[in-house]
N, C-alpha and C positions, 0 to 999 in steps of 0.2 A: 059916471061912466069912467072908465078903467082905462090909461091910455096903456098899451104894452110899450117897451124900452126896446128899441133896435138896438142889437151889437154894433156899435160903431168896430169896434174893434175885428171884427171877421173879415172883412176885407185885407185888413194890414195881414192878419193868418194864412190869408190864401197866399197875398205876394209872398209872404215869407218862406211858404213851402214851394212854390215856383221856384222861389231863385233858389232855395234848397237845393230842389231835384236838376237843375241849371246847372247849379255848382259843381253835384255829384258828375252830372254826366260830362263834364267837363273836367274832372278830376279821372272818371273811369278811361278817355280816350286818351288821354295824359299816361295816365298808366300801362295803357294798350302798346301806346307809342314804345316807351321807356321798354317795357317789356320785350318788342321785333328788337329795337336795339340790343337788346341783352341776348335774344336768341342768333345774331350775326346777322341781322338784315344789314346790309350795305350801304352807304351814303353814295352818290354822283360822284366817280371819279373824275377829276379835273384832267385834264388835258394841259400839258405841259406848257402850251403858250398862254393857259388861262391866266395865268399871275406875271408875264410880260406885257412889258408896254405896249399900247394898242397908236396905230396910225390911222388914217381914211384914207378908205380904198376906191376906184372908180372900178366896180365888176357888173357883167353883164352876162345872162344866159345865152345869148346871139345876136348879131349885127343887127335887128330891126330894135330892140332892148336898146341897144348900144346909141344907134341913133338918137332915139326917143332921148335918152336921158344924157346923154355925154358932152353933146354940143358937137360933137363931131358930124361929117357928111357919111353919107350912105357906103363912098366906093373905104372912105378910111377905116370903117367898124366893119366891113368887110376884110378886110386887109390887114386888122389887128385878128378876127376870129382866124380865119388864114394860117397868122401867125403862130395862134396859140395850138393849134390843128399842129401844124408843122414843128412846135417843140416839144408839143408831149411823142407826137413819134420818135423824137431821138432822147426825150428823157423821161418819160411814163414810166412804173414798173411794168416788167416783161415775166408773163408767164408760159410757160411749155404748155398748159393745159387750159382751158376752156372756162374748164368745170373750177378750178383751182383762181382764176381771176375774177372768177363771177364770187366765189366765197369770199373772197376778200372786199369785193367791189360794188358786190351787189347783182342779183340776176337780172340780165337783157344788160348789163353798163359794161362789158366788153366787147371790142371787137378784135379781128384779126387781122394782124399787122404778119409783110415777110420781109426778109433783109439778111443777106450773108449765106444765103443757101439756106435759111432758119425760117419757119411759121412760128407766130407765137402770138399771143394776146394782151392788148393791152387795154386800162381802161377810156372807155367811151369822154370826149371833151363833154362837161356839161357848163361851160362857161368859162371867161376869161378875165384876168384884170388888166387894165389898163394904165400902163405908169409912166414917170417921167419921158421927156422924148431925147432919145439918146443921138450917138454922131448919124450923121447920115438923114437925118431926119424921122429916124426909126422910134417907135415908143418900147419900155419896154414892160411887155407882154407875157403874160404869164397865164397856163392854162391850169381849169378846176376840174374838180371832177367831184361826184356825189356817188354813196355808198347807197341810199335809199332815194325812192323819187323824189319824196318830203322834206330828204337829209340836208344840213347843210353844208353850203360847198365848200369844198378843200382846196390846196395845192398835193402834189404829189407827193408832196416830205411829212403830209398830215396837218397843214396849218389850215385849222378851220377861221372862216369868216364870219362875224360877228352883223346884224342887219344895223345898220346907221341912220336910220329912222324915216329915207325915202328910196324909193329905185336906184337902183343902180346905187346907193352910198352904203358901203359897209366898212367895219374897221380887222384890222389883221397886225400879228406881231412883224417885224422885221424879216422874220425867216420866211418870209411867203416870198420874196422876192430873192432866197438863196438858189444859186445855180447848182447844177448838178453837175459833179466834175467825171467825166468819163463816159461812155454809153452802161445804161445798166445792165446786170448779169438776167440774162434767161432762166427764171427759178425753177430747177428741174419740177417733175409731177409728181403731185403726192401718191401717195400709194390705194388713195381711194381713186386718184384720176384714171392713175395705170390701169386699176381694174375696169375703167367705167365707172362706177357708183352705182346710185340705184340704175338699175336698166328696166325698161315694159317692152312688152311687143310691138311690133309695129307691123302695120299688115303689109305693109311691101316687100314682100318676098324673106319673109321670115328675119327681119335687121331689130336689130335691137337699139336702144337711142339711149344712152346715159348722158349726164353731167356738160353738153356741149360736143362728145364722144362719139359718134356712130360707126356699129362693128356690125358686119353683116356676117351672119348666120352660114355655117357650113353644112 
């Protein structure tokens, strides 16, 4: 009787050509990449406080947040949201138009602020930090604000906060805590605000509804 010889060696053939076609597809996505790079795909631009030193911050989206994680009492994290309410209205940017601060800020994240005989718009508080306590017993308080629901939050001057690994702890450059010298300028309307923007109908009585804008129909 005749025994036949198995290939011991065909198995080693098969890995071989696995991690062959492993390799290739690993080389062709290599290639792919290298390639977008050479056509101008873009890398993540950094943001100017990226490569500054980072600090920890105590930030909260609202007095019941603030609670929960601050150590602070209920009327205090009150009374710091308050606070930061009350300085972005005298140092928030300020736009003429509606339509014009929601581009910048994000749609539904402005409201309307008046002062000096002026309406104007500014961005919505979406949270505050929390910092040293200054004379008077006062802490000082700094308001954020976010460009997208998911975004994360700013200061006014564009310092983004970084998450710090539980609630309320995030870290931020120095400049989060720079003041704004002066009341800001009302940035006149762009020239898509002036027109409205896109406008639709609207059934009430023939008005038209652009950008934040509503112009009623002659």
């Amino acid at each position: 009787m005749m025994i036949q010889s198995k290939d011991l060696a065909a198995p080693s053939r098969r890995s071989a050509k696995r991690s062959g076609r492993v390799a290739l597809s690993r080389m062709a996505g290599l290639g792919s990449a290298v390639l977008l790079a050479g056509c101008g795909a873009e890398a993540p631009v950094q943001a100017p406080e990226d490569n500054e030193p980072k600090q920890e911050v105590a930030a909260f989206e609202n007095q019941f947040a603030c609670k929960a994680g601050s150590g602070l009492s209920e009327e205090d994290c009150a009374a710091a949201h308050k606070q930061a309410v009350d300085i972005a209205a005298q140092t928030a940017p300020r736009f003429e138009a509606g339509s014009d601060c929601e581009s910048e800020w994000g749609q539904g994240n402005c409201i309307q602020q008046s002062g000096a005989g002026r309406s104007y718009f500014i961005p919505f508080v979406s949270g505050f930090i929390i910092g040293k306590v200054l004379s008077g017993n006062q802490r000082d308080v700094v308001p954020l604000f976010r460009k997208t629901k998911d975004g994360p939050l700013q200061t006014a001057n564009g310092v983004r906060l970084g998450y710090g690994g539980a609630p309320g702890k995030y870290v931020a450059s120095a400049r989060a805590f720079e003041k704004t010298v002066g009341v800001p300028k009302i940035a006149s309307a762009s020239a898509a605000a002036s027109r409205g923007g896109l406008t639709q109908d609207d059934s009430s009585g023939g008005r038209t509804r652009g950008f934040g804008i509503i112009k009623t129909g002659g």
